[in-house]
N, C-alpha and C positions, 0 to 999 in steps of 0.2 A: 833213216831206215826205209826199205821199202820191202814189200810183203803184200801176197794177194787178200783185198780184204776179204774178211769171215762172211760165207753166206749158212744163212738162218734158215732153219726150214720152216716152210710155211705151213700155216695151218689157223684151228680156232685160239684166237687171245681173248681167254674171258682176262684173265687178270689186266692184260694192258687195256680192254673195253672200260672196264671198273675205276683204272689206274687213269685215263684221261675224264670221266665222268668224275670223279672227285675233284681233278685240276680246275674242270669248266665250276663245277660248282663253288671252288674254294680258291678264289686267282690269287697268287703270292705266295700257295702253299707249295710244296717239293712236294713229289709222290717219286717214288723209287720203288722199281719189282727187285727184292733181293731173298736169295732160299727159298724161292716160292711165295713169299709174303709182301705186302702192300705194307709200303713204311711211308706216314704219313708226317714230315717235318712241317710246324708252323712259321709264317711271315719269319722272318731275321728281324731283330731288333735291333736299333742303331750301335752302339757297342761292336756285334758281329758285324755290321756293312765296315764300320770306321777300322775296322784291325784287319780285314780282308783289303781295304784301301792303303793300309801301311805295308802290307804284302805286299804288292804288287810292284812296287819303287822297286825293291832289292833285286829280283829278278828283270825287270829293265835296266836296271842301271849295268845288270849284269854280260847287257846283249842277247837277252834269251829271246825277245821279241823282234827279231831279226829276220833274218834269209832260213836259217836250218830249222829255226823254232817257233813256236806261237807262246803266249799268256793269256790261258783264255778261264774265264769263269761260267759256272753255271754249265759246260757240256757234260751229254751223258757216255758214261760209258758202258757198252756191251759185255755183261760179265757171262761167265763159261758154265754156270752153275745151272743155269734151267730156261729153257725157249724165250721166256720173257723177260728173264732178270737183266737189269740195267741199274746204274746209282750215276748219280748227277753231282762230283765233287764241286767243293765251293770256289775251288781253280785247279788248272791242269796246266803241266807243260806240255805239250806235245809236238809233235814233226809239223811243219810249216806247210805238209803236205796232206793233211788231217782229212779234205774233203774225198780226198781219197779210199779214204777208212768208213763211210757210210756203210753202215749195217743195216741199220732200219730205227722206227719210231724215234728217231732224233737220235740215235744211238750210233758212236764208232767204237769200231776194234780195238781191243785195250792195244795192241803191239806197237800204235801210235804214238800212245802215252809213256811220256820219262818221268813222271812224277803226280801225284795227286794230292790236293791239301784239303783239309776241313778243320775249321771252326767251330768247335763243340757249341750247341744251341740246349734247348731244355732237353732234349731226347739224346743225351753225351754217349749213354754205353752204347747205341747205336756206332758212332764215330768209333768208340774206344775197343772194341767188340766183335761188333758185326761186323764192320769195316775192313775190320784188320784181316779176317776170313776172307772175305769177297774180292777185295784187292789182292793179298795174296795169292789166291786160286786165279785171279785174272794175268799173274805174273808181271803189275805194276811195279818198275825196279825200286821207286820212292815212293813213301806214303809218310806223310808229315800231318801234326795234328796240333793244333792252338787247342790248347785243353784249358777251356773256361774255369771248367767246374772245381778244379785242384791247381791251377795256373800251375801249369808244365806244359813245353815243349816236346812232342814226340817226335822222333825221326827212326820210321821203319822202313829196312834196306835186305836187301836177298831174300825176296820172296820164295819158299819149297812148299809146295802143296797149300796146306791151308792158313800157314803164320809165316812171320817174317824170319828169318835165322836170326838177327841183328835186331834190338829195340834198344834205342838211347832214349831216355826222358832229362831232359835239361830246365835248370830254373832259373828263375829271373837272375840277373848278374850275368849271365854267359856269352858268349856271340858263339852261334852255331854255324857251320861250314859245312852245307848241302855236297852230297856226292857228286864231283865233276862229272860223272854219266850222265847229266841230264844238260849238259852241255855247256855249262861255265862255271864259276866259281863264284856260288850267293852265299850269302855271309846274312844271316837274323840273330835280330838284336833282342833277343829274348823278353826281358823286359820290356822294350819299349812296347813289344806286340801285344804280349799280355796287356800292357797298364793299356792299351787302346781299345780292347774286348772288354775291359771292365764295366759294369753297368756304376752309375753314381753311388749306387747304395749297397757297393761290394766296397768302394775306398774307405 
């Protein structure tokens, strides 16, 4: 894809001044500006690191991590919704050409992005919820969700306004097959992701 990237207009950022004061004080925590609010996610616990690690195979084995595309975790992305909002998915697919898309505060252009994924942690209706808002209004074509809390797979596709037109929820037993729009054909093995998100005293 190529597209000019989004400039931001400048001005005062109490929320991002607040939104980097809480990271220095709280190292490990995710602070994200979304609908105007400071959404404060705690450390990931091994469970969410080890199912985000079984992630990541599929989409290389896939070639996404190539010439046309990245697999990257932890970038933020610049949502449309208000001067400072941004959310920081727990992996992104995006154009290979990403550095390009610099908006500001560590933040790029969602137009980069072919997909975004999260791992539901204790704050889930965030992921389940808010998410699904913020990414659609940012016109993210994929939005996939490791849903801890209910073990289900979600896959949200044709973002219109502020929801997805399309939501599949899939459960253990299934192998799901990601929209070829994001640039090859990955295939998740439902189960196996979930049982890797599991914490010991969920089996």
């Amino acid at each position: 894809m190529s597209a000019a990237a989004v400039e931001r207009p400048f001005g005062a950022r109490p929320l991002t001044v607040l939104a980097d004061e809480i990271m220095e004080r709280r190292p490990g925590y995710r602070v994200e500006i979304i609908g105007g609010q400071i959404l404060v996610t705690p450390s990931p616990d091994a469970p969410h690191a080890r199912a985000l690690d079984r992630l990541r195979d599929p989409f290389a084995e896939a070639g996404l991590a190539g010439s046309e595309t990245e697999v990257l975790q932890n970038i933020s992305i610049w949502l449309p919704d208000g001067p400072e909002d941004y959310a920081t998915p727990d992996l992104s697919v995006v154009d290979a050409d990403i550095d390009g898309y610099y908006v500001e505060n560590n933040a790029y252009d969602p137009v980069a992005f072919r997909l975004v994924l999260e791992v539901t942690s204790s704050n889930w209706k965030i992921d389940l919820q808010t998410k699904v808002t913020a990414y659609a209004n940012a016109k993210v074509p994929v939005y996939v969700i490791v849903d801890r809390k209910h073990q289900r797979l979600h896959v949200l596709t044709d973002p219109a306004e502020d929801e997805y037109a399309n939501h599949r929820v899939h459960a253990p037993g299934e192998i799901v097959t990601l929209p070829e729009s994001i640039g090859a054909k990955v295939t998740l093995d439902v189960e196996k992701i979930l049982k890797a998100g599991q914490r010991t005293a969920d089996s």
